[in-house]
N, CA, C and O atoms as CSV, one atom per row, in Angstrom:
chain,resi,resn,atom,element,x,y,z
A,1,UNK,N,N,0.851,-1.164,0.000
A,1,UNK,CA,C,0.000,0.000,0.000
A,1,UNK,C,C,0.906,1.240,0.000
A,1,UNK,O,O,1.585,1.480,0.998
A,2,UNK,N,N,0.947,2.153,-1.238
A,2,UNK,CA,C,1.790,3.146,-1.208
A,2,UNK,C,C,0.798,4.320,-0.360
A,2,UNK,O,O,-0.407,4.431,-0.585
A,3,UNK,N,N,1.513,5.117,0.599
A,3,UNK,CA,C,0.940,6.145,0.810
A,3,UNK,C,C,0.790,7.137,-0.093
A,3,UNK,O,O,1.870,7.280,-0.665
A,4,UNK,N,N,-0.311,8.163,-0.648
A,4,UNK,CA,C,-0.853,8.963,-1.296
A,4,UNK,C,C,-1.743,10.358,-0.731
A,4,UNK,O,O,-2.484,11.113,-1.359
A,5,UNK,N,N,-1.417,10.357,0.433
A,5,UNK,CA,C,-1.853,11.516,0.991
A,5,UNK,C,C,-0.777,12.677,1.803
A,5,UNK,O,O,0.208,12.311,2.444
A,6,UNK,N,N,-1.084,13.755,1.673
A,6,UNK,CA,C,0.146,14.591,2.225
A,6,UNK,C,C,-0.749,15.229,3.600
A,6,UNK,O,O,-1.962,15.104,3.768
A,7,UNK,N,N,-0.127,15.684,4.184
A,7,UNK,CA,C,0.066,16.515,5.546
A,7,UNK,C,C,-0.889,17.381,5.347
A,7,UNK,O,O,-1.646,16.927,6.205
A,8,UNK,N,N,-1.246,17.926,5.075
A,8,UNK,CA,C,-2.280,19.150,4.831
A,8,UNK,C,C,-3.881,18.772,4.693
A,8,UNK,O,O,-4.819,19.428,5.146
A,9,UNK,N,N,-3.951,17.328,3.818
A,9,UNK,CA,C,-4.693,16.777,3.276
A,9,UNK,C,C,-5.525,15.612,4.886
A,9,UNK,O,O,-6.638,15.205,5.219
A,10,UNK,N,N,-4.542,15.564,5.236
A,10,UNK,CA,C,-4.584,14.805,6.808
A,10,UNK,C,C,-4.892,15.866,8.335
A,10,UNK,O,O,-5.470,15.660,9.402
A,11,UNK,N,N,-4.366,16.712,7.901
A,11,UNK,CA,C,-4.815,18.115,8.805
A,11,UNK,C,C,-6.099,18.124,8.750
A,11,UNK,O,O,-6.757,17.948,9.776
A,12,UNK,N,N,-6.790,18.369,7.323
A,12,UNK,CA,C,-8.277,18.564,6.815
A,12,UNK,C,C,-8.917,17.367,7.511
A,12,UNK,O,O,-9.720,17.801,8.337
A,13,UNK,N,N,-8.889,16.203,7.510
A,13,UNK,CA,C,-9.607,15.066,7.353
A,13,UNK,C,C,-9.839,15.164,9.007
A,13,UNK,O,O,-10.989,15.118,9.445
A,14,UNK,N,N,-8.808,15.287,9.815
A,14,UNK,CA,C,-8.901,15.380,11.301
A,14,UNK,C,C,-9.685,16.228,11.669
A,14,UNK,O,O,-10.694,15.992,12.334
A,15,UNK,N,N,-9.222,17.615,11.181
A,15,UNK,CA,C,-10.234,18.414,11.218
A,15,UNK,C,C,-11.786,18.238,11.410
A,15,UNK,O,O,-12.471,18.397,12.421
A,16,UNK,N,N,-12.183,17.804,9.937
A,16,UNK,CA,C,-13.482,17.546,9.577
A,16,UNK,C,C,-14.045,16.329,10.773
A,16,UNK,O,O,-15.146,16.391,11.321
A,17,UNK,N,N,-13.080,15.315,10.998
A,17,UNK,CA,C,-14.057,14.579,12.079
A,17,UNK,C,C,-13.919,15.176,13.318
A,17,UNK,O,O,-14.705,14.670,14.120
A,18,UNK,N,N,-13.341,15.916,13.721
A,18,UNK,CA,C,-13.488,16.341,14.853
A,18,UNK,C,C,-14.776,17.086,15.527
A,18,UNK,O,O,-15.317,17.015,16.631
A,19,UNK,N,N,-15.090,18.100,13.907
A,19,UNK,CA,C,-16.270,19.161,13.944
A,19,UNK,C,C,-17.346,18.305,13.945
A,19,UNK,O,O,-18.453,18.519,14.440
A,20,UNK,N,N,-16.997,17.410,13.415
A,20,UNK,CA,C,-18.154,16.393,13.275
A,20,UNK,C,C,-18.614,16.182,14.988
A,20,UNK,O,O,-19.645,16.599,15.516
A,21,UNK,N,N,-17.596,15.473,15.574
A,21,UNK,CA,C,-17.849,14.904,16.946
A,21,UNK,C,C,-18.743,16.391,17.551
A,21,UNK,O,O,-19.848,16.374,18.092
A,22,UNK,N,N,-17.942,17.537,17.287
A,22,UNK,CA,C,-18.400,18.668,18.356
A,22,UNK,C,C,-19.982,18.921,18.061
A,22,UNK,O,O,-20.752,19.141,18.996
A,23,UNK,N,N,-20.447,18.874,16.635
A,23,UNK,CA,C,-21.545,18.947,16.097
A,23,UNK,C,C,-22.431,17.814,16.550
A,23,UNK,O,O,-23.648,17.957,16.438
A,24,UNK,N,N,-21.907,16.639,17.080
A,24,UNK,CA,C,-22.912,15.561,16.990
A,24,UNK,C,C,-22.906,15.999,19.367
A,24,UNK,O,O,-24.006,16.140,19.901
A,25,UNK,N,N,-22.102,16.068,19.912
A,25,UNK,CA,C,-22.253,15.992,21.036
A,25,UNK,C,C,-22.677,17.758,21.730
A,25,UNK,O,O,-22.808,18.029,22.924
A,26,UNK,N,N,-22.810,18.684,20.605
A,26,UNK,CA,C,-24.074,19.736,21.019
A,26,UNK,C,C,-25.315,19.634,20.177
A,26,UNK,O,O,-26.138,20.485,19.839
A,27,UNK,N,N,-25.214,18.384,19.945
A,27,UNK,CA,C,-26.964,17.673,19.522
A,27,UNK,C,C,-26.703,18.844,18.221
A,27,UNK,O,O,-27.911,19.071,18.151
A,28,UNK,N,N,-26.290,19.495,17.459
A,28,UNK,CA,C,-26.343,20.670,15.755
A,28,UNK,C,C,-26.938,19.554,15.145
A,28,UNK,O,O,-28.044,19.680,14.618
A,29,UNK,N,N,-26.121,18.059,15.150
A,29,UNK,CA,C,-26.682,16.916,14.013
A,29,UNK,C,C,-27.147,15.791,15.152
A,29,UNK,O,O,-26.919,15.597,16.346
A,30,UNK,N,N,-27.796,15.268,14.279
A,30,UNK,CA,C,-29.145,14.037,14.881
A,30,UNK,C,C,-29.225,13.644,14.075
A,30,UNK,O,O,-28.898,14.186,13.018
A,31,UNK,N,N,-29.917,11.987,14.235
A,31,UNK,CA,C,-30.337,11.010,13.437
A,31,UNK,C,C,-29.100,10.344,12.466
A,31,UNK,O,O,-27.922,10.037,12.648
A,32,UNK,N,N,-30.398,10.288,10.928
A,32,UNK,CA,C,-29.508,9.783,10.312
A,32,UNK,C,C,-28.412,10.858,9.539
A,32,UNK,O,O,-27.685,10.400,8.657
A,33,UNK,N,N,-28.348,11.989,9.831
A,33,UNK,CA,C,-27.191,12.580,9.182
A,33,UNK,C,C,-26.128,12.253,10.201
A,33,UNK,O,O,-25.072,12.067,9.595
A,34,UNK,N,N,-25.982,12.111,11.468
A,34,UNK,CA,C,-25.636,12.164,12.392
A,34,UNK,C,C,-24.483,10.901,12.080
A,34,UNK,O,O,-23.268,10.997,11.908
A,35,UNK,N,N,-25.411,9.634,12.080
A,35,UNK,CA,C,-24.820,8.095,11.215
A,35,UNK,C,C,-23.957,8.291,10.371
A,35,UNK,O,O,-22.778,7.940,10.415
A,36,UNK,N,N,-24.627,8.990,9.373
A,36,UNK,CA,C,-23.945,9.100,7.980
A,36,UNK,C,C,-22.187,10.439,8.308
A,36,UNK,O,O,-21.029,10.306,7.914
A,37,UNK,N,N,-22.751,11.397,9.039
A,37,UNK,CA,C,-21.411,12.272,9.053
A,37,UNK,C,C,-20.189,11.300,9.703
A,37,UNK,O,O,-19.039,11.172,9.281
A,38,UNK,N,N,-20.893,10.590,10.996
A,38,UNK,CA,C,-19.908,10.275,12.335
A,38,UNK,C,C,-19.119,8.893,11.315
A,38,UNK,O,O,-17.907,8.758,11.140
A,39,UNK,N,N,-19.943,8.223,10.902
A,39,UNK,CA,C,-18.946,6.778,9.737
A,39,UNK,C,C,-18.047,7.613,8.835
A,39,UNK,O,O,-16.850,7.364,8.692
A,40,UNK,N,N,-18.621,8.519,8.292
A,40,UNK,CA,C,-17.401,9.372,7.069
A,40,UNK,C,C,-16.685,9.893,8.217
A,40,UNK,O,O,-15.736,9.113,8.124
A,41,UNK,N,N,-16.434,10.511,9.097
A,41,UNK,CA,C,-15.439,11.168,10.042
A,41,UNK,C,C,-14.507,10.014,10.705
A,41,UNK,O,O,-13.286,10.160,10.753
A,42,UNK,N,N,-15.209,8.766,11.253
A,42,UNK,CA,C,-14.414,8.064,11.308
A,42,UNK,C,C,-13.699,7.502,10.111
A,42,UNK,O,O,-12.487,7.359,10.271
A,43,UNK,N,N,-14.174,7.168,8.995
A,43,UNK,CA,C,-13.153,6.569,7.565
A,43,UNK,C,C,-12.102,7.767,7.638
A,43,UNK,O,O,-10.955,7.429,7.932
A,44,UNK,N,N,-12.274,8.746,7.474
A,44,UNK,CA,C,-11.391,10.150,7.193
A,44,UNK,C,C,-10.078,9.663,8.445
A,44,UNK,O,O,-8.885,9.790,8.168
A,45,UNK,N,N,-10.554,9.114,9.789
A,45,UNK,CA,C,-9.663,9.664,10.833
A,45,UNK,C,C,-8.761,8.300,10.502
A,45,UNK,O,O,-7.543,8.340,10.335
A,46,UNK,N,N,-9.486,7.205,10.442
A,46,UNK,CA,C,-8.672,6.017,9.944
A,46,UNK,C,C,-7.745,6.446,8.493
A,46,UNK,O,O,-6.541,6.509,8.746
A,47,UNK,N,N,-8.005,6.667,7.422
A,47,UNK,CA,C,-7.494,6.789,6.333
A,47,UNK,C,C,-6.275,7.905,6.546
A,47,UNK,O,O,-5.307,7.923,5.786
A,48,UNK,N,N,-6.423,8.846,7.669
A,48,UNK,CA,C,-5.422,9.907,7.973
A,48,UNK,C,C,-4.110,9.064,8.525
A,48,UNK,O,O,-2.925,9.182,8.211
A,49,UNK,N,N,-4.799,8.108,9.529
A,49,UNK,CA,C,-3.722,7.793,10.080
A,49,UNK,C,C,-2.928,6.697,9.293
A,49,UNK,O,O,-1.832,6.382,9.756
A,50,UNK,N,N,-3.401,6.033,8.059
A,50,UNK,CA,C,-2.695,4.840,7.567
A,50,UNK,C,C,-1.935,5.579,6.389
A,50,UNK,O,O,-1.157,5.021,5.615
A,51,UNK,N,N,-2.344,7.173,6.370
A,51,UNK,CA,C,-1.260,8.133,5.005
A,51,UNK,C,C,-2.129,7.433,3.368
A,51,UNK,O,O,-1.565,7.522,2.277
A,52,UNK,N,N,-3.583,6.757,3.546
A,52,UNK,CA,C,-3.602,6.095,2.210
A,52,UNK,C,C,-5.166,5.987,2.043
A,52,UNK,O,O,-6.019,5.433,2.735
A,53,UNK,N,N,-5.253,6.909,0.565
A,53,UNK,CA,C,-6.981,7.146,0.834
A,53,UNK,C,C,-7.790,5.865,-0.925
A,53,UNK,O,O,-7.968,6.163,-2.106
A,54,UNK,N,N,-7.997,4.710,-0.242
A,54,UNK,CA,C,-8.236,3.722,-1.349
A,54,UNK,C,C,-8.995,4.886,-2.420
A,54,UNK,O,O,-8.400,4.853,-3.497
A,55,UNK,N,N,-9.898,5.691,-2.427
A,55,UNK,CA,C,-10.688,6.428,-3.612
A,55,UNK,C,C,-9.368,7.307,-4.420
A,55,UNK,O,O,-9.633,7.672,-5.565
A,56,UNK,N,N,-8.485,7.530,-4.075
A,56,UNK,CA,C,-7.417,8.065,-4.908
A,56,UNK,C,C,-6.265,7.171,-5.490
A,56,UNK,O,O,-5.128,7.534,-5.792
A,57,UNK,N,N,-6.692,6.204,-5.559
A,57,UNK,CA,C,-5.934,5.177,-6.186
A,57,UNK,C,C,-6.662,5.064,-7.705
A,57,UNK,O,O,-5.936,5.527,-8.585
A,58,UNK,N,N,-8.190,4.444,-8.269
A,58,UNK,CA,C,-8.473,4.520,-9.508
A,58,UNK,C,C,-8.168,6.134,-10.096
A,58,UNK,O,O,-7.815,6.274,-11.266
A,59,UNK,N,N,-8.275,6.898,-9.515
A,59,UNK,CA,C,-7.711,8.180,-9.891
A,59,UNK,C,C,-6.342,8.605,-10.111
A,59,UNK,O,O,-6.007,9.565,-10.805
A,60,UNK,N,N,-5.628,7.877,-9.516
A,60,UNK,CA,C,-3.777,8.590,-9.800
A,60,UNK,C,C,-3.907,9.630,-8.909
A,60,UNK,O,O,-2.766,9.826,-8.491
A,61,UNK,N,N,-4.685,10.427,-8.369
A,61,UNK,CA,C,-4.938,11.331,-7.079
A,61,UNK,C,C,-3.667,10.957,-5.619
A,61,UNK,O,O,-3.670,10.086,-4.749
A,62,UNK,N,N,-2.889,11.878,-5.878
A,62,UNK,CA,C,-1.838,12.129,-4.572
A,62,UNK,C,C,-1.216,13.003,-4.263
A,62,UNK,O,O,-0.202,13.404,-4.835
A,63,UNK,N,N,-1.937,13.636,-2.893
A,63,UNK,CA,C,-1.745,14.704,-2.424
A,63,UNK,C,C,-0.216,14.600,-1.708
A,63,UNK,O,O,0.440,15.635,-1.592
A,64,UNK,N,N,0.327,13.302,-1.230
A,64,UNK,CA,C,1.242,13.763,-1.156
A,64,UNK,C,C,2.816,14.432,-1.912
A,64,UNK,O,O,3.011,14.183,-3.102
A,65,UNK,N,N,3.619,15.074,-1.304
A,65,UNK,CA,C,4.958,15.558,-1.571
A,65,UNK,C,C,5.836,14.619,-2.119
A,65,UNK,O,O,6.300,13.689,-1.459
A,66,UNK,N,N,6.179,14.901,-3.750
A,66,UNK,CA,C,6.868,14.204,-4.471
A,66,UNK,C,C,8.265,14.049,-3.674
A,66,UNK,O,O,8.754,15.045,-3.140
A,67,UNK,N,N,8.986,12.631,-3.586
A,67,UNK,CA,C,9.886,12.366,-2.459
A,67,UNK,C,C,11.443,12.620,-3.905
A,67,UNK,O,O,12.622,12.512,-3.568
């Protein structure tokens, strides 16, 4: 598994689940958006931490820094 994501791109993704969590535990989201945000925030926080996002692979998509 080559990594394909850069630092910035992993900043974002943390980001985004985080707001997620803050949004879901001052009740902003409920239900099923709630489901649907908190599973994408977790894929994002997993995929941050393994540096490797499988949907940018059929694409050639890589944010990370040419080594």
């Amino acid at each position: 598994m080559k990594k394909n994501m850069g630092s910035t791109d992993k900043l974002f993704r943390i980001l985004f689940a985080f707001l997620v969590g803050v949004l879901y535990y001052t009740k902003a989201i409920e239900g099923n958006v709630a489901i649907v945000l908190g599973a994408l925030a977790a894929v994002f926080v997993l995929t941050s931490f393994i540096s490797f996002c499988p949907l940018y692979l059929p694409f050639g998509i890589s944010t990370r820094k040419k080594e």
